[in-house]
PyMOL CGO cylinders between C-alpha atoms (Angstrom):
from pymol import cmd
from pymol.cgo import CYLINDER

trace = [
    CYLINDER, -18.38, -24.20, 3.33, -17.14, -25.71, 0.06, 0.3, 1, 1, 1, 1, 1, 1,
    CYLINDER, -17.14, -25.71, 0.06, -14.00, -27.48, 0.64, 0.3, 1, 1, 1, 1, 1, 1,
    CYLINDER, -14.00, -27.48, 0.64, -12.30, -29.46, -2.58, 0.3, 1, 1, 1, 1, 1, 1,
    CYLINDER, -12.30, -29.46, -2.58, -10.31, -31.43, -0.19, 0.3, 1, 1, 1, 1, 1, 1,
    CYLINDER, -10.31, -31.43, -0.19, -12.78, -34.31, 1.57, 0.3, 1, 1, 1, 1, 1, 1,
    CYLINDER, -12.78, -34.31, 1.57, -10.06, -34.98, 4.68, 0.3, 1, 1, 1, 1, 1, 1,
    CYLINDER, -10.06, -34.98, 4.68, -10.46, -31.55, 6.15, 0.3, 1, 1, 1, 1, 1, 1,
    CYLINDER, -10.46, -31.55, 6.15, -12.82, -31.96, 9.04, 0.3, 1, 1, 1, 1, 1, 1,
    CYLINDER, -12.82, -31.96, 9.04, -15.45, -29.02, 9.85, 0.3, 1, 1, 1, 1, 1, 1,
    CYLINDER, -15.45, -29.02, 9.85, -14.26, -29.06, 13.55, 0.3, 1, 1, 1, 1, 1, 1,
    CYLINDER, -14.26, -29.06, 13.55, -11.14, -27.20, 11.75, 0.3, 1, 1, 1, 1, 1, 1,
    CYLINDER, -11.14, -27.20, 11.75, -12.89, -24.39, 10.62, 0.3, 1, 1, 1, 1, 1, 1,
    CYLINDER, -12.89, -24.39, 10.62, -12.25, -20.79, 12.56, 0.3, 1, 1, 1, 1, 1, 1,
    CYLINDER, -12.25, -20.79, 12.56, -15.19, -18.69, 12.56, 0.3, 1, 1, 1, 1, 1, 1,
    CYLINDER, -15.19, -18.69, 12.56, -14.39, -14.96, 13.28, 0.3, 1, 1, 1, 1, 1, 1,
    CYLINDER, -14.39, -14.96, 13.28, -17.43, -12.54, 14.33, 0.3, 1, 1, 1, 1, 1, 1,
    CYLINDER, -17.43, -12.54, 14.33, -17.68, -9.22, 13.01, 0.3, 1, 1, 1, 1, 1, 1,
    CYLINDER, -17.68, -9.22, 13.01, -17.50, -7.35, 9.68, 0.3, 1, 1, 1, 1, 1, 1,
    CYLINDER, -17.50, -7.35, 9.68, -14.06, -7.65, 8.17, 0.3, 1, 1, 1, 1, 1, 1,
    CYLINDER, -14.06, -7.65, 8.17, -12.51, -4.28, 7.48, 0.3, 1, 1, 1, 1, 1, 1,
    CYLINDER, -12.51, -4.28, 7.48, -11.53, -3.43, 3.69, 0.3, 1, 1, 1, 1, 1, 1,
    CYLINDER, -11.53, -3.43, 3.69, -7.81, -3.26, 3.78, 0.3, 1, 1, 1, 1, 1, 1,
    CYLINDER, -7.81, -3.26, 3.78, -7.14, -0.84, 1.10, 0.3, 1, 1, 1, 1, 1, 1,
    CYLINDER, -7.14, -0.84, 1.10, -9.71, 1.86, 3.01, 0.3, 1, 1, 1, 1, 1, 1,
    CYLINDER, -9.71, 1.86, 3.01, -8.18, 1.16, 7.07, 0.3, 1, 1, 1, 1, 1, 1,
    CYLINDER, -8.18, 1.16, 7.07, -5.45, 3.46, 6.67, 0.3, 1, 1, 1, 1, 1, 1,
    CYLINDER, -5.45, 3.46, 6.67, -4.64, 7.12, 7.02, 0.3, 1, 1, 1, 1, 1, 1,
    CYLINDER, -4.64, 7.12, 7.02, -2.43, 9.33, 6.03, 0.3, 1, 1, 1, 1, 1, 1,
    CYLINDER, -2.43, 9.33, 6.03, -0.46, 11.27, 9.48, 0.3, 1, 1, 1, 1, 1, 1,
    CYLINDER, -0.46, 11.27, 9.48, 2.84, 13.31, 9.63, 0.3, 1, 1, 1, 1, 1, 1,
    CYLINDER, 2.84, 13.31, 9.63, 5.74, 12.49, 11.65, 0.3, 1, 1, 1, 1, 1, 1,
    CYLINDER, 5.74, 12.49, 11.65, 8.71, 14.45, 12.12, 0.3, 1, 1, 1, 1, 1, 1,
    CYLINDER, 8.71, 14.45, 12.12, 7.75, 16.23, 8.69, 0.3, 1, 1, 1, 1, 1, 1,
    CYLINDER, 7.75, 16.23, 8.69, 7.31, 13.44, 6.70, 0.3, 1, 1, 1, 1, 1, 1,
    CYLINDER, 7.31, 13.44, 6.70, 4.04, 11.69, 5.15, 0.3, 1, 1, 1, 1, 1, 1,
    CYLINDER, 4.04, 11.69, 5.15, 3.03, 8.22, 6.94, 0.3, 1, 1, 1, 1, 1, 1,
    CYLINDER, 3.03, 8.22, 6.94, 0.69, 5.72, 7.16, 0.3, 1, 1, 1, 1, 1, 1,
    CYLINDER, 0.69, 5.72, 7.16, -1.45, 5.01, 10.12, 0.3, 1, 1, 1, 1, 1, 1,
    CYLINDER, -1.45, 5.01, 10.12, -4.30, 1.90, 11.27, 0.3, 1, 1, 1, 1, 1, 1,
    CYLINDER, -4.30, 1.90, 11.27, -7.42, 3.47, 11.44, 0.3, 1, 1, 1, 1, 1, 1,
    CYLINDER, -7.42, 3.47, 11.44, -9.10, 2.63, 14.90, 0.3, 1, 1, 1, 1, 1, 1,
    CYLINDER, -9.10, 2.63, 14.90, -11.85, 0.00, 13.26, 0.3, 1, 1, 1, 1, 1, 1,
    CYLINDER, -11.85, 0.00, 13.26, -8.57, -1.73, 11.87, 0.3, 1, 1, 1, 1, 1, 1,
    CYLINDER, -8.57, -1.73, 11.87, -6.96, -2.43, 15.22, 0.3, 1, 1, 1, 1, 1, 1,
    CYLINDER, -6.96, -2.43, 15.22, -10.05, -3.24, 17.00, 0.3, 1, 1, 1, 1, 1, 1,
    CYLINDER, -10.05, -3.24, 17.00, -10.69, -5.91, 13.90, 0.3, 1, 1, 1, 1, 1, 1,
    CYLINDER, -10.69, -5.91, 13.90, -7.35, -7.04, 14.43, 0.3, 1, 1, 1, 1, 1, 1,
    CYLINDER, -7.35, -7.04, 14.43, -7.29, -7.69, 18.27, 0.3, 1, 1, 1, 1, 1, 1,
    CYLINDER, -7.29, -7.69, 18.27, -10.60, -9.09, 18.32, 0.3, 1, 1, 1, 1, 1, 1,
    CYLINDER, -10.60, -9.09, 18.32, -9.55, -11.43, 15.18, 0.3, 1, 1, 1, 1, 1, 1,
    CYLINDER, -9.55, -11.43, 15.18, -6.47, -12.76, 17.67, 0.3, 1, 1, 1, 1, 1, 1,
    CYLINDER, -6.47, -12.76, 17.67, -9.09, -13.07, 20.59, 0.3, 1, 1, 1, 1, 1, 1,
    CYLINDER, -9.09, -13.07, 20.59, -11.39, -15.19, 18.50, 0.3, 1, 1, 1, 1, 1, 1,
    CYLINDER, -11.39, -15.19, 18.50, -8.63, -17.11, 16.22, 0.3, 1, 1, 1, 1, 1, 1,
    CYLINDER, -8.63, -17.11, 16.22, -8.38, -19.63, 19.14, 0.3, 1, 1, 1, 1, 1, 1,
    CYLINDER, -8.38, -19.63, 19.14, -7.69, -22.80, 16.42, 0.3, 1, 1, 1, 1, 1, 1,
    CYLINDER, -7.69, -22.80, 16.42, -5.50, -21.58, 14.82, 0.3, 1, 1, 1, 1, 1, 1,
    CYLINDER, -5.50, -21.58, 14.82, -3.70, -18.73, 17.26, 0.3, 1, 1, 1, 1, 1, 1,
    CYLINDER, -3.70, -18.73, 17.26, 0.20, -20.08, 17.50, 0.3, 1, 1, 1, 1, 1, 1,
    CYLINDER, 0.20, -20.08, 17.50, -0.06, -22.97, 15.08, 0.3, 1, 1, 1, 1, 1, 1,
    CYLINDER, -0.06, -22.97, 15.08, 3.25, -21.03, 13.11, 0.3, 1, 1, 1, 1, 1, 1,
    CYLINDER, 3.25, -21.03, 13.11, 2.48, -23.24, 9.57, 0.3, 1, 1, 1, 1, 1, 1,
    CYLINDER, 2.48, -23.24, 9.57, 6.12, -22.23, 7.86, 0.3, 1, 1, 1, 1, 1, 1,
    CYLINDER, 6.12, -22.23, 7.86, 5.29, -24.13, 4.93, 0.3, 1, 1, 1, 1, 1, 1,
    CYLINDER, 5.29, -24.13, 4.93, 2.79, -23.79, 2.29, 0.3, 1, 1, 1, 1, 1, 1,
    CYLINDER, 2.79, -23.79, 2.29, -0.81, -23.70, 3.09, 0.3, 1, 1, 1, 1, 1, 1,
    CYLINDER, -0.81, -23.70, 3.09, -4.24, -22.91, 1.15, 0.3, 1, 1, 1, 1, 1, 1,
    CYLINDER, -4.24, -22.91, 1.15, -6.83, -20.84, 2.83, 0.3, 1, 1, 1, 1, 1, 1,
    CYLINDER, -6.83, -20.84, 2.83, -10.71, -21.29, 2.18, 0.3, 1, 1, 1, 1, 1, 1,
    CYLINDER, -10.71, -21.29, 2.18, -12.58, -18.21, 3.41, 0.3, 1, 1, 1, 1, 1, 1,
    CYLINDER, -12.58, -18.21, 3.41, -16.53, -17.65, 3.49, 0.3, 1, 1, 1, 1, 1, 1,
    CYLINDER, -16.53, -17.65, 3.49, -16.72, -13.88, 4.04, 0.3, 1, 1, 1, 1, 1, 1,
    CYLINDER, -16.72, -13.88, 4.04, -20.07, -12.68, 5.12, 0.3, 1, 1, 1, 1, 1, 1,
    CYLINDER, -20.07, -12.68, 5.12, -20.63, -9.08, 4.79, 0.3, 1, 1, 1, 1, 1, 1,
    CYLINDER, -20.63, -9.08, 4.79, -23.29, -6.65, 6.80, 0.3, 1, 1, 1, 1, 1, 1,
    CYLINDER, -23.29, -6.65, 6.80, -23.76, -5.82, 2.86, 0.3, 1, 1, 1, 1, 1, 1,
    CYLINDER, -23.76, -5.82, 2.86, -22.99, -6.24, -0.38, 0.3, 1, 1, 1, 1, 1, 1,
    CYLINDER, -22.99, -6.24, -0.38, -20.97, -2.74, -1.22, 0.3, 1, 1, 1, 1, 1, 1,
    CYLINDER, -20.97, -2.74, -1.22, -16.95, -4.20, 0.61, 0.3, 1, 1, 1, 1, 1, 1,
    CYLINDER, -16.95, -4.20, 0.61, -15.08, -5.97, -2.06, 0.3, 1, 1, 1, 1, 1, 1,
    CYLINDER, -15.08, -5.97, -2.06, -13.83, -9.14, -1.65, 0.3, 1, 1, 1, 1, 1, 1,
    CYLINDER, -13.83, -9.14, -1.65, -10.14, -9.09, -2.20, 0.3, 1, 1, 1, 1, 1, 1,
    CYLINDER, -10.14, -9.09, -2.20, -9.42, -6.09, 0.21, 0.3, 1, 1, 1, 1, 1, 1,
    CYLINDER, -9.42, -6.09, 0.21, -11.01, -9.20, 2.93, 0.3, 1, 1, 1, 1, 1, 1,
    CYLINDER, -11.01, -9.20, 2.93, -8.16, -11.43, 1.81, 0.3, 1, 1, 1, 1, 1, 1,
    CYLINDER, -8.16, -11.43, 1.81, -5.32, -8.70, 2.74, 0.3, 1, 1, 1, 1, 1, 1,
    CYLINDER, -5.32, -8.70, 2.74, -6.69, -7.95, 5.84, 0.3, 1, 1, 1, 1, 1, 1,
    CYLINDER, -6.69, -7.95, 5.84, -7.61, -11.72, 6.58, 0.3, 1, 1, 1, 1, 1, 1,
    CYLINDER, -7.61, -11.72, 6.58, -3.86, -12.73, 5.91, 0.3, 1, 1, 1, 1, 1, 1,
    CYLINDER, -3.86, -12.73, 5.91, -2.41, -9.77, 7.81, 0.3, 1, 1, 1, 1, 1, 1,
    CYLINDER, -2.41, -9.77, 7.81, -4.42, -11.16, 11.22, 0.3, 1, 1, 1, 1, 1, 1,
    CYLINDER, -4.42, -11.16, 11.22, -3.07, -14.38, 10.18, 0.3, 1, 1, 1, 1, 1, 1,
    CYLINDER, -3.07, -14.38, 10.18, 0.09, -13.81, 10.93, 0.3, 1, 1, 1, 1, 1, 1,
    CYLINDER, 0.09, -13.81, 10.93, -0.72, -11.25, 13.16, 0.3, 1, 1, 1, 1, 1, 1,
    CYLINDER, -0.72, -11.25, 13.16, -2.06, -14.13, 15.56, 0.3, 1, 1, 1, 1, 1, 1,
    CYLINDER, -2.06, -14.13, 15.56, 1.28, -16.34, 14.70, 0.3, 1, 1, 1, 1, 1, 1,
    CYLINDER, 1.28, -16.34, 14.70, -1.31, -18.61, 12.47, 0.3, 1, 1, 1, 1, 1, 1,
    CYLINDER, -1.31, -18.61, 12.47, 0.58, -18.89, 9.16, 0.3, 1, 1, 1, 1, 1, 1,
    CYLINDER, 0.58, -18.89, 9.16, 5.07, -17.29, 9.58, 0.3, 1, 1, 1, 1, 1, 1,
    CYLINDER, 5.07, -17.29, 9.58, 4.07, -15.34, 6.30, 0.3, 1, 1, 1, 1, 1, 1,
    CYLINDER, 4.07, -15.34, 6.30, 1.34, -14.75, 4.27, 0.3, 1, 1, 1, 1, 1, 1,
    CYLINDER, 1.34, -14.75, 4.27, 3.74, -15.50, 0.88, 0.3, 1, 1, 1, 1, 1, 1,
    CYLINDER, 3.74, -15.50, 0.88, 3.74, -18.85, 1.68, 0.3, 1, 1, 1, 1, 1, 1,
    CYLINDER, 3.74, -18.85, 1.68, -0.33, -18.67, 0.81, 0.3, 1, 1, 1, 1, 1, 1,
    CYLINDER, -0.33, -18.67, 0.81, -0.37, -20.92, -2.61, 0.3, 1, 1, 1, 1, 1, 1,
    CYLINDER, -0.37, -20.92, -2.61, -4.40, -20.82, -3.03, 0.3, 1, 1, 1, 1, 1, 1,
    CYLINDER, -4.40, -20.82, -3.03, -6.94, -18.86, -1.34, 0.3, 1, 1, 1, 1, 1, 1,
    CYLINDER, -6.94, -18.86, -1.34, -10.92, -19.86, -2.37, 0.3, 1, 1, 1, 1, 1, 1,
    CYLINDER, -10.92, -19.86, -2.37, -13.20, -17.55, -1.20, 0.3, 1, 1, 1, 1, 1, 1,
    CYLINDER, -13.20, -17.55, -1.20, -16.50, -16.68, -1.64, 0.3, 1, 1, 1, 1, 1, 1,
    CYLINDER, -16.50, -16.68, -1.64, -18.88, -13.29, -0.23, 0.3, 1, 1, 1, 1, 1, 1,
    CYLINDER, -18.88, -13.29, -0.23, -22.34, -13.45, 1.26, 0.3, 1, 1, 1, 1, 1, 1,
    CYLINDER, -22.34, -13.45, 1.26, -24.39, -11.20, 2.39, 0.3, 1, 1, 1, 1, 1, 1,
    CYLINDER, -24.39, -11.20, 2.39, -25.66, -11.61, 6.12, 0.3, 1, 1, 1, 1, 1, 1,
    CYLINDER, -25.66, -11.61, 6.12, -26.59, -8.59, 7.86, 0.3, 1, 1, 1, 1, 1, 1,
    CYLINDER, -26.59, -8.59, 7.86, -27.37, -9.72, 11.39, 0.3, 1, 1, 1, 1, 1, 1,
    CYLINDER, -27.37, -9.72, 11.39, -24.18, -11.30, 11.32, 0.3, 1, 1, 1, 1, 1, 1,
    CYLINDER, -24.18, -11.30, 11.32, -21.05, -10.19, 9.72, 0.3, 1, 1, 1, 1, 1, 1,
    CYLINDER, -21.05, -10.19, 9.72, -18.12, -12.50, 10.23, 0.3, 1, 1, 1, 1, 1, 1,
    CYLINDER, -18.12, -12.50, 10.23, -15.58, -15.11, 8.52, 0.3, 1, 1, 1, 1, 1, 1,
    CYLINDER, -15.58, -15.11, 8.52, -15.07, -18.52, 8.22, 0.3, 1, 1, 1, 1, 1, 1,
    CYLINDER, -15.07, -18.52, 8.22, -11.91, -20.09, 7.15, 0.3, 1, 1, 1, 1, 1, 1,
    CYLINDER, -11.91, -20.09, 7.15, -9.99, -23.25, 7.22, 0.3, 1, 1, 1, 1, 1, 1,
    CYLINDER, -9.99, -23.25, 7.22, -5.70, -23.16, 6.37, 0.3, 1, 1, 1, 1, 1, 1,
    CYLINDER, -5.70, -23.16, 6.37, -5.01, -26.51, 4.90, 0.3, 1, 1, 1, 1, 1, 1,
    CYLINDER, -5.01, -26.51, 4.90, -1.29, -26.67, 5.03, 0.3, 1, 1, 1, 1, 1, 1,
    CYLINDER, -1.29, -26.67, 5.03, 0.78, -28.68, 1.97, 0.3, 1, 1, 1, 1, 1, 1,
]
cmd.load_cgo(trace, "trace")
């Protein structure tokens, strides 16, 4: 992982196993009570329970400040997009009480690969 800043240590990076679900495609549309709503498909909640069972470095840290976030997202292939990663990456964030909210993000550097024996991500939050 390519970090700009030399004082972040490696023993901060979180690595999360599994392939990271696109955001913009993990929803679907439901009625209730009449009305058109969205719902989490079920490979988006099981991506974001087992992201706050593995997010054991960061899990409670509660940055409220600013923060960047460097991400290495390694896909199964090369067909997800990137950016949908980032939306669902920050939503587990502060899902798991890592960041208090994800507008406080002031950089994100990420980069895709393409692993297919093993999808996951690797981050590090560097907080400002």
């Amino acid at each position: 992982m390519q970090i700009e800043n030399s004082k972040i240590q490696e023993n901060e990076r979180q690595i999360i196993l599994g392939q990271c679900p696109s955001k913009s495609n993990s929803y679907r549309i439901i009625t209730l009570g009449g009305h058109g709503s969205l719902a989490k498909t079920e490979a988006l909640k099981a991506y974001e329970k087992s992201f706050y069972l593995q997010c054991g470095k960061y899990r409670n840290a509660r940055i409220k400040g600013l923060f960047e976030l460097y991400v290495d997202v390694y896909n199964g292939s090369s067909r997800p997009d990137l950016d949908n990663a980032m939306k669902a990456v920050l939503d587990c964030l502060q899902q798991c009480n890592a960041i208090e909210n994800d507008r406080n993000c002031i950089k994100i550097t990420a980069q895709k690969f393409i692993d297919k024996t093993n999808p996951r991500i690797e981050f590090i939050i560097k907080e400002i």
